[in-house]
C-alpha positions as CSV (number, residue, x, y, z in Angstrom):
1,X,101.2,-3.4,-88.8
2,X,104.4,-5.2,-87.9
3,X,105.6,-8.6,-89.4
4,X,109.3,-10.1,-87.9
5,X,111.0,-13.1,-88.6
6,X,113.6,-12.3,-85.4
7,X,112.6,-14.8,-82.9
8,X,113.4,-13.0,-79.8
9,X,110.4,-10.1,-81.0
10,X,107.3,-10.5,-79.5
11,X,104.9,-8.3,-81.3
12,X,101.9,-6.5,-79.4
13,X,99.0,-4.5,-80.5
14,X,97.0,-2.8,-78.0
15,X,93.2,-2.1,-77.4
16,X,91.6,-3.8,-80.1
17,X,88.2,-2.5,-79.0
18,X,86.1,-2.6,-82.7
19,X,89.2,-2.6,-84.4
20,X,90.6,-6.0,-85.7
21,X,93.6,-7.7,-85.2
22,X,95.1,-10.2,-87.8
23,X,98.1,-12.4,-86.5
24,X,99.5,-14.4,-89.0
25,X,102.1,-17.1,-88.4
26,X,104.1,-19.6,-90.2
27,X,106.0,-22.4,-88.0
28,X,108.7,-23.6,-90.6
29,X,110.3,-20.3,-91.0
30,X,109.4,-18.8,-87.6
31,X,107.6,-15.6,-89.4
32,X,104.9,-13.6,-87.8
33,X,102.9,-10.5,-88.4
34,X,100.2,-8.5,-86.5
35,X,98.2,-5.9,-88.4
36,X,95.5,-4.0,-86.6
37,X,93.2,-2.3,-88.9
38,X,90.2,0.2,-88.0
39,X,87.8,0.3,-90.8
40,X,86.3,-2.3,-93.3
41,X,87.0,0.3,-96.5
42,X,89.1,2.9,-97.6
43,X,86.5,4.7,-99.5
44,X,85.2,6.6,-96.8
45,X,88.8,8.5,-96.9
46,X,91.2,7.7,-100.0
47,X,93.5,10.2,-99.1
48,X,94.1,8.6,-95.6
49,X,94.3,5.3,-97.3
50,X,96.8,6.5,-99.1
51,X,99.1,7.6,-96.3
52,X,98.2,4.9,-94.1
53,X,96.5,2.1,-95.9
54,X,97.2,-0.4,-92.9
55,X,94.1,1.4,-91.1
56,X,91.7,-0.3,-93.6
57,X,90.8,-4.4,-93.9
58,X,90.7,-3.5,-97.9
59,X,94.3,-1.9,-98.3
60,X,96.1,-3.1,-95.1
61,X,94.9,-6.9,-95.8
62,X,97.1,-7.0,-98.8
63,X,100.0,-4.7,-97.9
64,X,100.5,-7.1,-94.5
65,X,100.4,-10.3,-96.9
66,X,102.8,-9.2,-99.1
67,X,104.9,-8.2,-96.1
68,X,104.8,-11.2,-94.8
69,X,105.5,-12.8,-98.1
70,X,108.7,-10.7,-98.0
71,X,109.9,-13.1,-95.0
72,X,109.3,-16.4,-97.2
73,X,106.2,-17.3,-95.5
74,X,104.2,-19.7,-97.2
75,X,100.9,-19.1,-97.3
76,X,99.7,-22.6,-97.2
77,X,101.2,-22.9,-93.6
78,X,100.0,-20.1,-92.0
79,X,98.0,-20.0,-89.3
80,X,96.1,-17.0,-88.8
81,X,93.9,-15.5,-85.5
82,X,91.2,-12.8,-86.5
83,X,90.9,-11.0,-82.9
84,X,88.8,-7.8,-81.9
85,X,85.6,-6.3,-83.5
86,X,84.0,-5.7,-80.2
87,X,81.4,-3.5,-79.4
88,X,82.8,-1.6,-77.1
89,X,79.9,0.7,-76.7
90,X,78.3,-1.8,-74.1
91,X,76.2,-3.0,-77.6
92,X,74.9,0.6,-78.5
93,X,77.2,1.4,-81.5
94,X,74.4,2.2,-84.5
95,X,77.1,1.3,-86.9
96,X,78.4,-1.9,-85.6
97,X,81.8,-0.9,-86.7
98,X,83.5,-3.8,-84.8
99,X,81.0,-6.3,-86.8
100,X,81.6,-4.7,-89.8
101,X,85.4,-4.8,-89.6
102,X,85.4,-8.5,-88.6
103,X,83.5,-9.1,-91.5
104,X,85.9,-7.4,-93.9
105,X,88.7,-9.0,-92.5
106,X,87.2,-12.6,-92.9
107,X,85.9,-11.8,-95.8
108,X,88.8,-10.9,-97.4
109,X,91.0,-13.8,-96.0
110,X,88.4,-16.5,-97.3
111,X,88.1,-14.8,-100.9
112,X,92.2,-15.3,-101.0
113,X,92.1,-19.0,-99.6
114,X,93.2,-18.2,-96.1
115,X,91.6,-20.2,-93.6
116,X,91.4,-18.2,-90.3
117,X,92.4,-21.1,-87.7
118,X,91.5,-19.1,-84.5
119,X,88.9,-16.5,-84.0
120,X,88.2,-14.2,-80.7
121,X,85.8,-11.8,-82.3
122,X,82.9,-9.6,-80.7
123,X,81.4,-9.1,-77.2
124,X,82.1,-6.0,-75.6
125,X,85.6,-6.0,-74.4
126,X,88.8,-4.4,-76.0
127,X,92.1,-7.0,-76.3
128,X,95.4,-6.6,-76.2
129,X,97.3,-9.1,-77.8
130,X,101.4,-10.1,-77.8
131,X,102.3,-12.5,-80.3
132,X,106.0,-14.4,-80.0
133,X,108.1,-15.1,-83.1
134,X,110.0,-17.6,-82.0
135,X,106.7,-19.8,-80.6
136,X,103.6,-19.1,-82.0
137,X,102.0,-18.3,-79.2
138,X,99.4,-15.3,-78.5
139,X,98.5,-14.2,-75.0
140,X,95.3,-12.4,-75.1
141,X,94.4,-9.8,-72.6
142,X,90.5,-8.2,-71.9
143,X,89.5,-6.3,-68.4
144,X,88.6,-9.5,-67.5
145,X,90.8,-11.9,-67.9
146,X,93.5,-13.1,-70.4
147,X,93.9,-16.5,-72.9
148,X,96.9,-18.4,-74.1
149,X,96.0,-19.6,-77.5
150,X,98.9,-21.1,-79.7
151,X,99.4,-20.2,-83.8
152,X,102.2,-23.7,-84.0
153,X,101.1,-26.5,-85.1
């Protein structure tokens, strides 16, 4: 998880294969955040949540929010991307891991009023994504190809 109100940062997370990334980003104040969780629930491993409770949609969701509430962001002008939850098992993963933690995600971000703007969710390619403070804008990279998508308004 990273959230930076420096507008010459450009924040990255790499490989999103069926983990999620949520970039959050609020224009008026120039504040952005990336957090990149890897499981829907941190019951499977309390003691890990504890220690790093960004690795789960139900503990890092908040923690990242509050985070970026820490940098004045208003969450009525955020604009928010919900990226990964592949299958990167070419399909075959029995517990759809990537489903389940996109489902977690927007779960969570519609039970606390968040709309998710953008969403590049599923399929069976891993992202890497790069977020810029200053702009908005997210450049989205898979094995085949990459996206410009914009979080301004």
């Amino acid at each position: 998880m990273a959230v930076s109100n420096n507008t010459q940062s450009i924040l990255t997370t790499y490989a999103l294969g069926s983990c999620v990334g949520v970039m959050a980003y609020d224009p008026a104040v120039k504040a952005a955040g990336i957090l990149h969780l890897m499981l829907p629930d941190s019951s499977i491993s309390p003691e890990k949540a504890a220690s790093q409770p960004a690795m789960f949609a139900d503990t890092g969701l908040p923690l990242f929010f509050r985070a970026l509430a820490g940098l004045h962001v208003d969450p009525r002008r955020l604009q928010i991307l919900v990226a990964g939850g592949a299958s990167v098992l070419n399909g075959q993963d029995p517990f759809r891991i990537g489903d389940r933690n996109a489902r977690a995600a927007l779960d969570w971000l519609r039970g606390h009023n968040l709309p998710v703007r953008q969403r590049h969710t599923g399929g069976t390619e891993n992202r890497t994504v790069h977020l810029e403070v200053d702009t908005g804008r997210v450049s989205l990279k898979m094995p085949t190809g990459a996206e410009t998508l914009t979080l301004a308004v």
